[in-house]
C-alpha positions as CSV (number, residue, x, y, z in Angstrom):
1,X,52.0,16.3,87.9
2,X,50.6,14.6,91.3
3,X,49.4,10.9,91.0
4,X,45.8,10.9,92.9
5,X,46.4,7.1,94.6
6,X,42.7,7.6,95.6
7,X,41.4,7.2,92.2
8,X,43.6,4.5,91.1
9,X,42.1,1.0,91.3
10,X,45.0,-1.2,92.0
11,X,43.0,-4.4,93.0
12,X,40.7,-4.3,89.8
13,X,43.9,-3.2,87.6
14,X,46.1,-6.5,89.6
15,X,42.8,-8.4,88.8
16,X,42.2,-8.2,85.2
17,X,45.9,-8.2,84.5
18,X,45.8,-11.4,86.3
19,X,42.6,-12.8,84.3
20,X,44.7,-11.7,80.8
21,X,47.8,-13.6,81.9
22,X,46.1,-16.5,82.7
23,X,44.1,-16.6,79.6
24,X,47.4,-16.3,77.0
25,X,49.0,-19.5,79.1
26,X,45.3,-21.1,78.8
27,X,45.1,-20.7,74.6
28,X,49.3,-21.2,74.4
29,X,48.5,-24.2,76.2
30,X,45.7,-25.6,75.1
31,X,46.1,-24.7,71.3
32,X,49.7,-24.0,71.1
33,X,48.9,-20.5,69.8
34,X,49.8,-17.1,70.8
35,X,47.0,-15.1,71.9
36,X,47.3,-11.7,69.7
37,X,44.0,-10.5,69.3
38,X,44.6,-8.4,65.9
39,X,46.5,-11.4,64.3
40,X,43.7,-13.6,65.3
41,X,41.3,-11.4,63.7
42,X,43.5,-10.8,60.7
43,X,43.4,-14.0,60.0
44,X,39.5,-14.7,60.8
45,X,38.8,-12.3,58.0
46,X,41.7,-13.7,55.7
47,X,39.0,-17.1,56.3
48,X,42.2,-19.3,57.2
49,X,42.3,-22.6,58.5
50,X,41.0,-22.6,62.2
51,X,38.7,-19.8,61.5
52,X,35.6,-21.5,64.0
53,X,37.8,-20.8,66.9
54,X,38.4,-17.8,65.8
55,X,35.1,-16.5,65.5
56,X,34.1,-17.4,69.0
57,X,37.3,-16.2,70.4
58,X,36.2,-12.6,69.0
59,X,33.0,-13.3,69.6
60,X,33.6,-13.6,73.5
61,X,35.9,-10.5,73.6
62,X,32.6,-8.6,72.2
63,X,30.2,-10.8,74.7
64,X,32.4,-9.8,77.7
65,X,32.6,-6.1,76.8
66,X,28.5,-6.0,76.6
67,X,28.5,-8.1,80.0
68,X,30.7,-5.6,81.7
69,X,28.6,-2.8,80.1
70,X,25.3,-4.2,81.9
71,X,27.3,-4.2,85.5
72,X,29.1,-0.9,85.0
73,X,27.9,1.2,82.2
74,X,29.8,4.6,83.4
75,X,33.3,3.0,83.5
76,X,32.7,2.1,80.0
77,X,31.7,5.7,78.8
78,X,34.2,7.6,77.0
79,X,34.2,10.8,74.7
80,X,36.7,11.1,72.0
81,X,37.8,15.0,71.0
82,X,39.5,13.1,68.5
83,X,38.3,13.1,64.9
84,X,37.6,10.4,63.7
85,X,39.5,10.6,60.5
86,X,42.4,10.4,63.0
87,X,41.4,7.5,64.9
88,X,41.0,5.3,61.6
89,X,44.2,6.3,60.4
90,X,45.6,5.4,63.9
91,X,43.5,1.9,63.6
92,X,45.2,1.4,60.1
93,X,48.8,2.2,61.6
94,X,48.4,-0.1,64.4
95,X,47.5,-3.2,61.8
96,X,50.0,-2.2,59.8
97,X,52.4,-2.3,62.9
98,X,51.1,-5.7,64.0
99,X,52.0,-7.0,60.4
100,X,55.3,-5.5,60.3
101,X,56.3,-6.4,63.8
102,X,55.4,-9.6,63.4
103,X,52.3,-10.1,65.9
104,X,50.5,-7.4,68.0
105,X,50.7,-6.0,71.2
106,X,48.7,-8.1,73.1
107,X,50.4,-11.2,71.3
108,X,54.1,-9.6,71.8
109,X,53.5,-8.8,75.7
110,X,51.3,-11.5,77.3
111,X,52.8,-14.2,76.0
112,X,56.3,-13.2,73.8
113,X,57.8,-11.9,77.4
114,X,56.4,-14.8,79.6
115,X,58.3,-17.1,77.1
116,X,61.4,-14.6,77.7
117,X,61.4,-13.7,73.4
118,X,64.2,-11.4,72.6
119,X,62.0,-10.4,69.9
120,X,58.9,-9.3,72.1
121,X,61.1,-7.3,74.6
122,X,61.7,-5.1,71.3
123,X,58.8,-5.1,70.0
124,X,57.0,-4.2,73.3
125,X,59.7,-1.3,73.8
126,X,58.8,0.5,70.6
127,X,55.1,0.3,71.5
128,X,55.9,1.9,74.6
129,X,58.0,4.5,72.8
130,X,55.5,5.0,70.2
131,X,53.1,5.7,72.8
132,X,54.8,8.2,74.8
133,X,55.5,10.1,72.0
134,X,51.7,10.0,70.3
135,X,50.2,10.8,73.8
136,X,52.1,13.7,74.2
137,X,51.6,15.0,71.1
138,X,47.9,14.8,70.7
139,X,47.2,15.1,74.5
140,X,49.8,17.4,75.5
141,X,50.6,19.6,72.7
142,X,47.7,19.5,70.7
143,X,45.3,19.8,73.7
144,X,42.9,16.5,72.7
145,X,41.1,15.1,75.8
146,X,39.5,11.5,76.5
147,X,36.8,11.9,79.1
């Protein structure tokens, strides 16, 4: 396996890291929560207490995404081999993992290991593991693609 440094966009990749980092210690800060996306979702449809800054927290993750789409509609285009069946079942595992691991990836990584939480340095481990192991199962052995 060769890495091609050509193709890989360090600056943009440094960039929106940057911009996701900066947003968790904006909404820890400002709102003294933790910005996991699926827990703040879970919890919009659940119709807790908060739930108007909830909506248009979701509401700009899907305004952004179309707002990127207008500037750079390839980088955006992707075809699944997977079937579909599979990629709900994943969807359902990965909420059920965010429930059991108490908070989701996004919620574990920007902001549990800022804060140095033993807890998220776990938790973020076995995502890592568990995604090694899926993408070399369904990429490597079982030959699906993402184009």
């Amino acid at each position: 396996m060769t890495i091609d440094f050509d193709q890989l966009q360090l600056i943009p990749a440094l960039i929106g890291g940057g911009l996701m980092g900066l947003t968790s210690v904006a909404m820890q800060y400002t709102t003294g929560r933790v910005c996991g996306v699926s827990c703040i979702i879970s919890n919009t449809v659940n119709l807790e207490e908060g739930m108007v800054w909830r909506l248009f927290f979701f509401a700009g993750l899907i305004i952004c995404g179309l707002f990127f789409k207008m500037f750079d509609p390839i980088s955006m285009e992707m075809e699944f081999t997977l079937p579909i069946g599979l990629v709900f079942l994943a969807g359902m595992c990965i909420g059920f993992g965010a429930i059991m691991g108490g908070g989701c990836t996004s919620g574990h990584m920007l902001t549990g290991l800022g804060n140095l939480r033993k807890r998220s340095f776990t938790a973020v481990s076995l995502f890592a593991i568990a995604g090694f192991i899926s993408a070399t199962l369904f990429y490597g052995i079982l030959g699906y693609t993402v184009g």
